[in-house]
PDB file of N, CA, C and O in Angstrom:
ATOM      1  N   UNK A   1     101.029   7.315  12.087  1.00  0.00           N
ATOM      2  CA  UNK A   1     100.554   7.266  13.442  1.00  0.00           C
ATOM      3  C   UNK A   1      99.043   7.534  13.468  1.00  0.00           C
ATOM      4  O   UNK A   1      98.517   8.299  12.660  1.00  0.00           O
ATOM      5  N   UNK A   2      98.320   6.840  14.480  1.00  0.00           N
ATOM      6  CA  UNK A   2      96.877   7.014  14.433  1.00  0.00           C
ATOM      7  C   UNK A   2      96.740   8.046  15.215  1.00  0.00           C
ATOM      8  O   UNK A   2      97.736   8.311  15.889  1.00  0.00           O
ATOM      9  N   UNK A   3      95.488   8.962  15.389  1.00  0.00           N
ATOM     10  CA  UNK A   3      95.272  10.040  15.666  1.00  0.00           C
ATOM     11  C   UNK A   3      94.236   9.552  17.053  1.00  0.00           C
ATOM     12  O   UNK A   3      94.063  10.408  17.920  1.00  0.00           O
ATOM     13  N   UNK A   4      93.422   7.873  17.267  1.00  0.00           N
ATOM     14  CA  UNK A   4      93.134   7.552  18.091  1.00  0.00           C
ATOM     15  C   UNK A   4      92.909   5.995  18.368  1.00  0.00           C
ATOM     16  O   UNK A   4      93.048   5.188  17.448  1.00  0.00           O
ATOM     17  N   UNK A   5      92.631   5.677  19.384  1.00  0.00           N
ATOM     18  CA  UNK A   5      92.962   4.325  19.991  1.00  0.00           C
ATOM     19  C   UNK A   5      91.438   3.561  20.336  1.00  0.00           C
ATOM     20  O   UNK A   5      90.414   4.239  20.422  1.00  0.00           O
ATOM     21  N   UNK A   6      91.432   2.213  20.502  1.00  0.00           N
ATOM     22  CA  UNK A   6      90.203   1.924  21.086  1.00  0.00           C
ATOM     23  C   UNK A   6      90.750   0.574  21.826  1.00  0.00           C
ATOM     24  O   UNK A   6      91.237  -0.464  21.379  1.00  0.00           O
ATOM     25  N   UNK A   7      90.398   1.131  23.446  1.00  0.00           N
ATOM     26  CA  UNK A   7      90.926  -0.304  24.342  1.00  0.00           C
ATOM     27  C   UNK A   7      89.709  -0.246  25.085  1.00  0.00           C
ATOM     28  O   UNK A   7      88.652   0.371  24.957  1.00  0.00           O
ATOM     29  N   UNK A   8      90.377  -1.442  26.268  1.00  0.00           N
ATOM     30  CA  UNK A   8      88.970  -2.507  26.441  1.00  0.00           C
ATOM     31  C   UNK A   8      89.168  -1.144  28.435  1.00  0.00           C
ATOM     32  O   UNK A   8      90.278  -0.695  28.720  1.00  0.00           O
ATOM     33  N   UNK A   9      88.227  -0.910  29.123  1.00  0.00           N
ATOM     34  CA  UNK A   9      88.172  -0.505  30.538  1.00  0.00           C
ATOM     35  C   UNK A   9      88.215  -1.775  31.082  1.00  0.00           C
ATOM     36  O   UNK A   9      87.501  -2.755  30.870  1.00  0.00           O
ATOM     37  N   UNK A  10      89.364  -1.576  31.974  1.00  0.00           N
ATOM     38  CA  UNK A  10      89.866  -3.177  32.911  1.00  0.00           C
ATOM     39  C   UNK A  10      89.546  -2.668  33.967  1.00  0.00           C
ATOM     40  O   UNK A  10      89.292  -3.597  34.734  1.00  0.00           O
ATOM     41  N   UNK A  11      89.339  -1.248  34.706  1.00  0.00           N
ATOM     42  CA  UNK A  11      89.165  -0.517  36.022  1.00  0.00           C
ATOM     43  C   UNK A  11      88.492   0.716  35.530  1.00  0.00           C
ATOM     44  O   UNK A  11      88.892   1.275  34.509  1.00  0.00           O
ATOM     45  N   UNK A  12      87.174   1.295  36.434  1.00  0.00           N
ATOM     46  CA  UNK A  12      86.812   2.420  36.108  1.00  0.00           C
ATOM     47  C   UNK A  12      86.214   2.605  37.302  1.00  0.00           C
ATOM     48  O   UNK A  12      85.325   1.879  37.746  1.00  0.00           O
ATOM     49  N   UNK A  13      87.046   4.334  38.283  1.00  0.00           N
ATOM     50  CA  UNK A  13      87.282   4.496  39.713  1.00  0.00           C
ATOM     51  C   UNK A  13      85.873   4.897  39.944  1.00  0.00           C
ATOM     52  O   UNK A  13      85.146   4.954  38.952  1.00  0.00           O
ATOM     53  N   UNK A  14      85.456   5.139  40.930  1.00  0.00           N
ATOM     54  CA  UNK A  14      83.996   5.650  41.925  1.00  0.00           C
ATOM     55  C   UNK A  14      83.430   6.325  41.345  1.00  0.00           C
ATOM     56  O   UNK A  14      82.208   6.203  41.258  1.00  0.00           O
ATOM     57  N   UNK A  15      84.083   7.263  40.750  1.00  0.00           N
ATOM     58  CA  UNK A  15      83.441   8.564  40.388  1.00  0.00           C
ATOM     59  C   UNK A  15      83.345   8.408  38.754  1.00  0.00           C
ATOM     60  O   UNK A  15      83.093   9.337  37.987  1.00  0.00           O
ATOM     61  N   UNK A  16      83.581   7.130  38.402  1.00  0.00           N
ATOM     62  CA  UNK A  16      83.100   7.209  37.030  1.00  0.00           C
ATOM     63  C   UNK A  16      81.773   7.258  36.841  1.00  0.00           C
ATOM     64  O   UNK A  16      81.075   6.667  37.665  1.00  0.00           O
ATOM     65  N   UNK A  17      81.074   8.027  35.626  1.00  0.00           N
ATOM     66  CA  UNK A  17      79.986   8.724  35.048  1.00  0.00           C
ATOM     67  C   UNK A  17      79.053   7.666  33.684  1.00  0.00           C
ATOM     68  O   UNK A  17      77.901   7.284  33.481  1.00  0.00           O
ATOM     69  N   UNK A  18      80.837   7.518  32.813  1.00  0.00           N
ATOM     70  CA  UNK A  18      80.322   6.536  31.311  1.00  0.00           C
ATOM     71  C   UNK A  18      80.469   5.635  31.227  1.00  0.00           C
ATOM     72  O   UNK A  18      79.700   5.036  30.475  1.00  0.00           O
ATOM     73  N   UNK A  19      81.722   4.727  32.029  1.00  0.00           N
ATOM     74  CA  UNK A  19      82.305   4.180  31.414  1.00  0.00           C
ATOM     75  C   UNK A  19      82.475   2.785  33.163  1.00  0.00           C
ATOM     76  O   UNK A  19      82.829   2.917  34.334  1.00  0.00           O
ATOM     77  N   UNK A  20      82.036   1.770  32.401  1.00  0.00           N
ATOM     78  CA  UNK A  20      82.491   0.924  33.196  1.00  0.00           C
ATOM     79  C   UNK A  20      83.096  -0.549  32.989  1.00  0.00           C
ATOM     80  O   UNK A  20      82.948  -0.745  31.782  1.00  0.00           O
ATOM     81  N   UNK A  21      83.662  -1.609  33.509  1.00  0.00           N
ATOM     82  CA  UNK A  21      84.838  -2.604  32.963  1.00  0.00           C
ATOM     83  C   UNK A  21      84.317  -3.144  32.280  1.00  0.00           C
ATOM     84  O   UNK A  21      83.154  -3.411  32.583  1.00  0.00           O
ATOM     85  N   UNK A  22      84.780  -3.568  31.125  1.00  0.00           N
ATOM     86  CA  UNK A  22      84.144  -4.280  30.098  1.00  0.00           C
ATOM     87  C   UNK A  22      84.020  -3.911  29.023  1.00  0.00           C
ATOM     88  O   UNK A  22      84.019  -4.590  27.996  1.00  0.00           O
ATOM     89  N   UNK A  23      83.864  -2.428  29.178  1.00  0.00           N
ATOM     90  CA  UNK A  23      83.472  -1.116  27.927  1.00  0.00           C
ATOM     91  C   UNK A  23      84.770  -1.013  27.118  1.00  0.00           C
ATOM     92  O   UNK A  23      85.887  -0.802  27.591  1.00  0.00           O
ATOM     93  N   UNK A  24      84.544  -1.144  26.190  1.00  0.00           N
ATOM     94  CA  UNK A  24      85.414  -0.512  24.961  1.00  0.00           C
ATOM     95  C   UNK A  24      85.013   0.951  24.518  1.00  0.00           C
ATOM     96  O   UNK A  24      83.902   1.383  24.210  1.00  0.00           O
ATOM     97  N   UNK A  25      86.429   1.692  24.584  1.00  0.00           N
ATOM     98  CA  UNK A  25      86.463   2.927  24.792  1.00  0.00           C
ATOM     99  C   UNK A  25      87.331   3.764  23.316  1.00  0.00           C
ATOM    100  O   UNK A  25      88.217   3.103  22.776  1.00  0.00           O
ATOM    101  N   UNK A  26      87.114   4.743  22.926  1.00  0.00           N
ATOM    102  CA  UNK A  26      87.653   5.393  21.586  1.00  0.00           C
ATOM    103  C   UNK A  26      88.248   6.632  22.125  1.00  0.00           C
ATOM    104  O   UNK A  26      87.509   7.559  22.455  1.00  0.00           O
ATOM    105  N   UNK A  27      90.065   6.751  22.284  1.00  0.00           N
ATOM    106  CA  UNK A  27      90.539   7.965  23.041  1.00  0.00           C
ATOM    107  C   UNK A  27      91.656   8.595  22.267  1.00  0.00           C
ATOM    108  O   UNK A  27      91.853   7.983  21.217  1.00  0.00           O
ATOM    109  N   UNK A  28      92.515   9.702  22.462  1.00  0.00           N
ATOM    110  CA  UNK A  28      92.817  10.614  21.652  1.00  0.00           C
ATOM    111  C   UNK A  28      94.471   9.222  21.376  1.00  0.00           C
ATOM    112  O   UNK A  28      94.652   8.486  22.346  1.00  0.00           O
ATOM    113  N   UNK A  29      95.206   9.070  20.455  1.00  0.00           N
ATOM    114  CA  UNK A  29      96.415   8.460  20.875  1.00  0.00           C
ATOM    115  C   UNK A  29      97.742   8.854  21.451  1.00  0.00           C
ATOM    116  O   UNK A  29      98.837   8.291  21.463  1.00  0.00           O
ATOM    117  N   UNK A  30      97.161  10.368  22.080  1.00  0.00           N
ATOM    118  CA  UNK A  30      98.130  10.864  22.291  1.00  0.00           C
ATOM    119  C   UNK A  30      98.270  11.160  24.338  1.00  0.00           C
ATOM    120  O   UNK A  30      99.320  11.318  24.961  1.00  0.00           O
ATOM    121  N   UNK A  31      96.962  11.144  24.865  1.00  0.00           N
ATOM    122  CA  UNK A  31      96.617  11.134  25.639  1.00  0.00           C
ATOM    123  C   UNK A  31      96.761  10.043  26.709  1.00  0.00           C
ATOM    124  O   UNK A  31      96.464   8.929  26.279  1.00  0.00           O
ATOM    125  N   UNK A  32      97.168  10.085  28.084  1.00  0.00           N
ATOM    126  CA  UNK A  32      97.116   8.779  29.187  1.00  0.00           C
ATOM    127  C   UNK A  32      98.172   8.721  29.740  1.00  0.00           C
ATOM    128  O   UNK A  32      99.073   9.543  29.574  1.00  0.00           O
ATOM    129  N   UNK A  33      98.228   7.666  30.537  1.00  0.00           N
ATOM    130  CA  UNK A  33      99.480   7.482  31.210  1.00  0.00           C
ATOM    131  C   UNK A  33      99.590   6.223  31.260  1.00  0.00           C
ATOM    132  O   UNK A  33      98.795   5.564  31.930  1.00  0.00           O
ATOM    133  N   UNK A  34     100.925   5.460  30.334  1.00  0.00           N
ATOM    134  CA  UNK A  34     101.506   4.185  30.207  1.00  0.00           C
ATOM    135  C   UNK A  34     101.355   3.494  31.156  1.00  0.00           C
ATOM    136  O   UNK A  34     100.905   4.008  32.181  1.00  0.00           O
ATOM    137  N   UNK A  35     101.616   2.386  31.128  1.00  0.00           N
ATOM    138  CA  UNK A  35     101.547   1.315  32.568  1.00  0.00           C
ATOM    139  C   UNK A  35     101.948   0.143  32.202  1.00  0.00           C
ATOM    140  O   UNK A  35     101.238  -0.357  31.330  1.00  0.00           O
ATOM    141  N   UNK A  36     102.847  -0.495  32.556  1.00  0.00           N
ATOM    142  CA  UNK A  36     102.821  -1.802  32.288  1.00  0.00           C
ATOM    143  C   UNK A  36     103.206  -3.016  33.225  1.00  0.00           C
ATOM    144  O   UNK A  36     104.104  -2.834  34.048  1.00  0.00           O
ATOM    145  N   UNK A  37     102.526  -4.342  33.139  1.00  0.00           N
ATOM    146  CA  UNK A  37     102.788  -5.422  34.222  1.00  0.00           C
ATOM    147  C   UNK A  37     102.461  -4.743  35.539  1.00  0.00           C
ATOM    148  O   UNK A  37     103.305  -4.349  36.343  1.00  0.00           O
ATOM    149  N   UNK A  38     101.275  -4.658  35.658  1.00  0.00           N
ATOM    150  CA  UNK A  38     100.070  -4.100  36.554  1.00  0.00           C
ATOM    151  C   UNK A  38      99.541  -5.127  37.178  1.00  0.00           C
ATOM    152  O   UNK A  38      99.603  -6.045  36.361  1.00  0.00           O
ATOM    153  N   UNK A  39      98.870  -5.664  38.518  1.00  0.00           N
ATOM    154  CA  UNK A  39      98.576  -6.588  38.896  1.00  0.00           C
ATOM    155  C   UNK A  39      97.039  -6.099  39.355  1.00  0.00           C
ATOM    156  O   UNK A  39      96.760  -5.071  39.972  1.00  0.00           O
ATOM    157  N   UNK A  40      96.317  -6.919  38.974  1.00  0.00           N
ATOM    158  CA  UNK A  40      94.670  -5.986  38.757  1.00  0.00           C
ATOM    159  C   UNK A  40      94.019  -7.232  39.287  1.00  0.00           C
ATOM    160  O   UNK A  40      94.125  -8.348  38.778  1.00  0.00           O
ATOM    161  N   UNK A  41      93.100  -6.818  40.734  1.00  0.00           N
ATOM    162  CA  UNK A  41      92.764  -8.100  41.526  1.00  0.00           C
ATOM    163  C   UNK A  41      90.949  -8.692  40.325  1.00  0.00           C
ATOM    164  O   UNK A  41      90.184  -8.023  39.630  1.00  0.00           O
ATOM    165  N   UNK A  42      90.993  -9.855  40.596  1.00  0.00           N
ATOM    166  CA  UNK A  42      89.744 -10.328  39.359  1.00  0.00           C
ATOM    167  C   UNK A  42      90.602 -10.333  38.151  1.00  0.00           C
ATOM    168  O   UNK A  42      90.126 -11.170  37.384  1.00  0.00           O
ATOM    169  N   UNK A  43      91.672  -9.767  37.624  1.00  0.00           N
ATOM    170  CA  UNK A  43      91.941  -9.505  36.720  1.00  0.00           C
ATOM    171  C   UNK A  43      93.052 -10.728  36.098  1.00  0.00           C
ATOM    172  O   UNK A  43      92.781 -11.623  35.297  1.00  0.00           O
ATOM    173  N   UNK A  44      94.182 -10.475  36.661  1.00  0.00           N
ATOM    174  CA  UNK A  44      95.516 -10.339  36.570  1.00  0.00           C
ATOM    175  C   UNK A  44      96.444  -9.748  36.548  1.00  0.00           C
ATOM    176  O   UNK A  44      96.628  -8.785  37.293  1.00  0.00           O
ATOM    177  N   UNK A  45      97.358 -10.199  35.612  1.00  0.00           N
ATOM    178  CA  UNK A  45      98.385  -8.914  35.541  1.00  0.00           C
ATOM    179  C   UNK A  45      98.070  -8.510  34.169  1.00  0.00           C
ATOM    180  O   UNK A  45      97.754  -9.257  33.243  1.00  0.00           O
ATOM    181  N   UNK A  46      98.208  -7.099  34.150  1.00  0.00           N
ATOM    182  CA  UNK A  46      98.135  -6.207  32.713  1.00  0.00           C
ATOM    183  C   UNK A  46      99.130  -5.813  32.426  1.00  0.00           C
ATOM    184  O   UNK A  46      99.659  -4.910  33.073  1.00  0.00           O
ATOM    185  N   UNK A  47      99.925  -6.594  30.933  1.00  0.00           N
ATOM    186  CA  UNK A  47     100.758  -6.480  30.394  1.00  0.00           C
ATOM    187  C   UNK A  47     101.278  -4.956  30.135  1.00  0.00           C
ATOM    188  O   UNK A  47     102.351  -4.510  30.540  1.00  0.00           O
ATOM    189  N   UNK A  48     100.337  -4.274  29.408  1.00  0.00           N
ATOM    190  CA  UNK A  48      99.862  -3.336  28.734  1.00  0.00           C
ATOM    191  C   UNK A  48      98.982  -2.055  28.978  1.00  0.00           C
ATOM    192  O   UNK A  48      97.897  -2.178  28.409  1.00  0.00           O
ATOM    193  N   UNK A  49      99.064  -1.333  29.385  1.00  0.00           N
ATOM    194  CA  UNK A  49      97.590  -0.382  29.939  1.00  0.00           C
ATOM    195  C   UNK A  49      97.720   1.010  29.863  1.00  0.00           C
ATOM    196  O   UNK A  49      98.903   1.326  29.734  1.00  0.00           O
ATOM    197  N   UNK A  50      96.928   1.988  29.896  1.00  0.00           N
ATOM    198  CA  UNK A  50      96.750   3.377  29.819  1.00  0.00           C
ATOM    199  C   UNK A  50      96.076   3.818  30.767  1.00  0.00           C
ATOM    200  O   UNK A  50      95.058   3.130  30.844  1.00  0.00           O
ATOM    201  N   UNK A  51      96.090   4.561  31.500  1.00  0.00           N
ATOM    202  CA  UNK A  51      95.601   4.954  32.410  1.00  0.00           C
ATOM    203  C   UNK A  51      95.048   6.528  32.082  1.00  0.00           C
ATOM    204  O   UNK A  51      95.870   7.394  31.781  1.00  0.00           O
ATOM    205  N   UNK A  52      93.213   6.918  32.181  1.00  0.00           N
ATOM    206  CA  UNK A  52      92.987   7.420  31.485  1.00  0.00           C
ATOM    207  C   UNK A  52      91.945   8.136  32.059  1.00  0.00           C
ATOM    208  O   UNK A  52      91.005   7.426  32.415  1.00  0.00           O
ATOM    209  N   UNK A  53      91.768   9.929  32.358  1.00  0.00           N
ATOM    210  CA  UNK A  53      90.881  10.486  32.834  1.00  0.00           C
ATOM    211  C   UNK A  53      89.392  10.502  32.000  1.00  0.00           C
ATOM    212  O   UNK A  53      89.182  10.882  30.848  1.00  0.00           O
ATOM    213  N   UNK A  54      88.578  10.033  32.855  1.00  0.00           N
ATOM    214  CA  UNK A  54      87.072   9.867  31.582  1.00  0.00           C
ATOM    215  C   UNK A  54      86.528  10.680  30.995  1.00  0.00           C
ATOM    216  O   UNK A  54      85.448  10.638  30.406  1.00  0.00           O
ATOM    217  N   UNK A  55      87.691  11.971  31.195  1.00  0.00           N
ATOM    218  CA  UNK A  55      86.780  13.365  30.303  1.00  0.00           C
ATOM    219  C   UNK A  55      87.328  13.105  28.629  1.00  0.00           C
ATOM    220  O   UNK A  55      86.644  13.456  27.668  1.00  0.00           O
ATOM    221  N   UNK A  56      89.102  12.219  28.458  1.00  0.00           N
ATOM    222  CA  UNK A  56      89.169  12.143  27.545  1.00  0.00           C
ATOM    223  C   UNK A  56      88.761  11.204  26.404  1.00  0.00           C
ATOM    224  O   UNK A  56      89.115  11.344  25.234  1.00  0.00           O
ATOM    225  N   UNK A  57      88.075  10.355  26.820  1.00  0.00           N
ATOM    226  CA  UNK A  57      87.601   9.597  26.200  1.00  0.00           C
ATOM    227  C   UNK A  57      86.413  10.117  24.840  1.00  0.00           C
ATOM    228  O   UNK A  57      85.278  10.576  24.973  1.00  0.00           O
ATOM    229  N   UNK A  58      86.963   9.917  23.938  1.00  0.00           N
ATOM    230  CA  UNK A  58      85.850  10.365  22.578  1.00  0.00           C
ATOM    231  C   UNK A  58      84.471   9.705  22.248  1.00  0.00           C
ATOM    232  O   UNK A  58      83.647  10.224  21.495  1.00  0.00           O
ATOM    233  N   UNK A  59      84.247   8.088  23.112  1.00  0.00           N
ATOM    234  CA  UNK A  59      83.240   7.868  22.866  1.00  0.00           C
ATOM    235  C   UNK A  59      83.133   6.335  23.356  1.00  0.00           C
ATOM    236  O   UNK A  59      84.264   5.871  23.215  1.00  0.00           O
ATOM    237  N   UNK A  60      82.387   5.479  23.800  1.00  0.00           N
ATOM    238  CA  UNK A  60      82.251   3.973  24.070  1.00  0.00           C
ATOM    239  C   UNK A  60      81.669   3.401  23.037  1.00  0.00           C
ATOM    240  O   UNK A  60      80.550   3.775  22.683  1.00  0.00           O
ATOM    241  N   UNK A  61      82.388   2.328  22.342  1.00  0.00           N
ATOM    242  CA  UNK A  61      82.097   1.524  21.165  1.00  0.00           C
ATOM    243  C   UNK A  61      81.027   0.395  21.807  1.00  0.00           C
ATOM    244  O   UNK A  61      80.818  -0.078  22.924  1.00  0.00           O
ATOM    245  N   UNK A  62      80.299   0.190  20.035  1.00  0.00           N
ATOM    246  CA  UNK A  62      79.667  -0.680  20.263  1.00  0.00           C
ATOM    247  C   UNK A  62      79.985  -1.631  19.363  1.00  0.00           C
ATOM    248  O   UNK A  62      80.689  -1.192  18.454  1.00  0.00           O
ATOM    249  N   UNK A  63      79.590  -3.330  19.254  1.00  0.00           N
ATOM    250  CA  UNK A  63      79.912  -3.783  18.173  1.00  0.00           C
ATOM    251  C   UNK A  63      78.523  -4.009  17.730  1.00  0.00           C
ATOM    252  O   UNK A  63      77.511  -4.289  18.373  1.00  0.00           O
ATOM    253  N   UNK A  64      78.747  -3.800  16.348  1.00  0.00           N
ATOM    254  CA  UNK A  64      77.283  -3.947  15.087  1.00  0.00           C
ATOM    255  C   UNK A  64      76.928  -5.591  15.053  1.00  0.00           C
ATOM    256  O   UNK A  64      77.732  -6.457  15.398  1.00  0.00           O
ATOM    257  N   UNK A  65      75.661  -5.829  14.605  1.00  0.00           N
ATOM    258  CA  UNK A  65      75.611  -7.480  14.433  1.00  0.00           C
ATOM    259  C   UNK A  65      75.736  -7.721  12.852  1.00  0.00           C
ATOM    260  O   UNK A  65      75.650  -6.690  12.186  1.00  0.00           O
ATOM    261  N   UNK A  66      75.910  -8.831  12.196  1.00  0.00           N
ATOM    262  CA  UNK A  66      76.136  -9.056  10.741  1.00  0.00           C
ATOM    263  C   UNK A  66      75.287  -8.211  10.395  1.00  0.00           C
ATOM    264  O   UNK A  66      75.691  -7.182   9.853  1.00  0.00           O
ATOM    265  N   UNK A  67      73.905  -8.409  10.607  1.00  0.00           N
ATOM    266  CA  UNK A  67      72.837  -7.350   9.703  1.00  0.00           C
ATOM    267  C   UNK A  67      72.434  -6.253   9.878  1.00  0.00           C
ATOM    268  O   UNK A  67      71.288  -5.826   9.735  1.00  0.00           O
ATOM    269  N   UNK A  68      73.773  -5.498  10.346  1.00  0.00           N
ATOM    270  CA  UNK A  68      73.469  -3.808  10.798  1.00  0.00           C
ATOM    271  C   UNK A  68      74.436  -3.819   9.881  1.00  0.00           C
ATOM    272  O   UNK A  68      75.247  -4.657   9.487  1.00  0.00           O
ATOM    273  N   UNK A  69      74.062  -2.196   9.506  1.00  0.00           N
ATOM    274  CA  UNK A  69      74.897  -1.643   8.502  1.00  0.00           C
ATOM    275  C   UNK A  69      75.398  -0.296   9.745  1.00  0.00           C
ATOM    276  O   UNK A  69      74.828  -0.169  10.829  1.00  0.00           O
ATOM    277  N   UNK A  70      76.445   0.510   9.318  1.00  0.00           N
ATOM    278  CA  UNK A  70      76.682   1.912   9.861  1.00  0.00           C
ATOM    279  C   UNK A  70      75.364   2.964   9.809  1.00  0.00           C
ATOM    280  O   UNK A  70      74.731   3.609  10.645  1.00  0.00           O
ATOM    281  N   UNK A  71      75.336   2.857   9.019  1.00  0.00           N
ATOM    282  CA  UNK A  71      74.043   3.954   8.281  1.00  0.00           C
ATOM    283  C   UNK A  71      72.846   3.568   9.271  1.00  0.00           C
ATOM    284  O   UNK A  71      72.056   4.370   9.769  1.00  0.00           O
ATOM    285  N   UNK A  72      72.871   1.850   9.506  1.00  0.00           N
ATOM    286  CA  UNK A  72      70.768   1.892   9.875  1.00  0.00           C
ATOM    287  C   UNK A  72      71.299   1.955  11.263  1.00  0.00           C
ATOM    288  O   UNK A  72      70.423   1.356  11.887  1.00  0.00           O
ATOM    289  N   UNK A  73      72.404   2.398  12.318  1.00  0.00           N
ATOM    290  CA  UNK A  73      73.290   2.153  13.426  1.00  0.00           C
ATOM    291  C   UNK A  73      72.851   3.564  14.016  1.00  0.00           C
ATOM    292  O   UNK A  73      72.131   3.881  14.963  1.00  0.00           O
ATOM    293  N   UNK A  74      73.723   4.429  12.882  1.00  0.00           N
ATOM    294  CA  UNK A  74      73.690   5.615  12.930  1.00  0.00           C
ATOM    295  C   UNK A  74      71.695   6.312  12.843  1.00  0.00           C
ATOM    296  O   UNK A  74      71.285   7.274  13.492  1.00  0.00           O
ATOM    297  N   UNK A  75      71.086   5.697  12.143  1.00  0.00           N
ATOM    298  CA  UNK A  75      69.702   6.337  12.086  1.00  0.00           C
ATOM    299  C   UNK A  75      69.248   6.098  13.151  1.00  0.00           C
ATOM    300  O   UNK A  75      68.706   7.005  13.782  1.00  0.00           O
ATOM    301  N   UNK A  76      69.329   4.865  13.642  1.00  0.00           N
ATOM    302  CA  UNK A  76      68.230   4.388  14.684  1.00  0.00           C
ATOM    303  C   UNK A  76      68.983   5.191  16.444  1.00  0.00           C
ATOM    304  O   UNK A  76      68.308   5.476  17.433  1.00  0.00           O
ATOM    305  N   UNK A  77      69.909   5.293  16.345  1.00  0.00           N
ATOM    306  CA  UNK A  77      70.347   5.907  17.483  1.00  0.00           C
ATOM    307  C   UNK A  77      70.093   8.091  17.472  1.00  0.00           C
ATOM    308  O   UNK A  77      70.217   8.776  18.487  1.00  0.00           O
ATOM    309  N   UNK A  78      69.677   8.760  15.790  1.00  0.00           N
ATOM    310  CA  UNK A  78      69.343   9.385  15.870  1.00  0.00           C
ATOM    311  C   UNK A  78      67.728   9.772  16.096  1.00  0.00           C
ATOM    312  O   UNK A  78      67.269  10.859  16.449  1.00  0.00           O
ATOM    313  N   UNK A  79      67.035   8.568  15.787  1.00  0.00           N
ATOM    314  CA  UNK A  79      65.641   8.243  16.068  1.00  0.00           C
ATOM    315  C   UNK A  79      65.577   8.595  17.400  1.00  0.00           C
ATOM    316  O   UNK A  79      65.181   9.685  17.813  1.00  0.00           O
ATOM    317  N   UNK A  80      66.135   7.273  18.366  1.00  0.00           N
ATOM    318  CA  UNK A  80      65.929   7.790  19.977  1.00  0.00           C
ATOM    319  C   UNK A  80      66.050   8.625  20.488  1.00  0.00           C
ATOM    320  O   UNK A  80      65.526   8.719  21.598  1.00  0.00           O
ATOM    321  N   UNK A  81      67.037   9.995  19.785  1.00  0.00           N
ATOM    322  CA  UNK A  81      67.491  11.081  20.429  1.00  0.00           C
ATOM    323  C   UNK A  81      66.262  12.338  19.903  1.00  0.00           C
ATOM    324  O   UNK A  81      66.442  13.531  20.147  1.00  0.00           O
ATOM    325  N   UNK A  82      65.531  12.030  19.463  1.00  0.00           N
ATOM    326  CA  UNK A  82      64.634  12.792  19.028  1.00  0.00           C
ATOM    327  C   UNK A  82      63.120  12.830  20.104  1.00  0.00           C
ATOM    328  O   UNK A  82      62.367  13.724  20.489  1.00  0.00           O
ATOM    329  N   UNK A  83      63.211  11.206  20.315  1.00  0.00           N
ATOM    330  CA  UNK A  83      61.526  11.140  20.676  1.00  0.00           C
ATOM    331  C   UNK A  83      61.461  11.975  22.037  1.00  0.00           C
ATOM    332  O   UNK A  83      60.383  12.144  22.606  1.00  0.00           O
TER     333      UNK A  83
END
């Protein structure tokens, strides 16, 4: 069993802070509340879904391009947090 999950935000309410639709999200796999065959307006219907307070969320993914490595990902985002 995995210890965590990464799905796509199909809805993220008023008072969201991080996270908005579109975002791919990294959360505990133990955490949420199931849902399924959901009818989501713009959307459709969602087969599949979790329903999920935004404190638990571990982090919003990004995807790398071919010529990023982890490492120059990881430096350059500790660069900005410095200046």
């Amino acid at each position: 069993m995995r210890a965590w999950r990464i799905g796509e935000v199909i809805l993220a309410g008023p008072n969201s802070k991080f996270t908005k639709a579109g975002d791919f999200v990294c959360f505990p796999n133990n955490l949420g509340i199931p849902v399924a065959n959901l009818s989501v307006d713009n959307y459709g219907t969602l087969k599949k879904g979790i329903f999920l307070n935004e404190q638990r969320i571990f982090g919003i993914c990004s995807v790398l391009n071919d010529d990023q490595t982890v490492a120059s990902h990881t430096t350059k985002k500790k660069k900005q947090n410095n200046e």
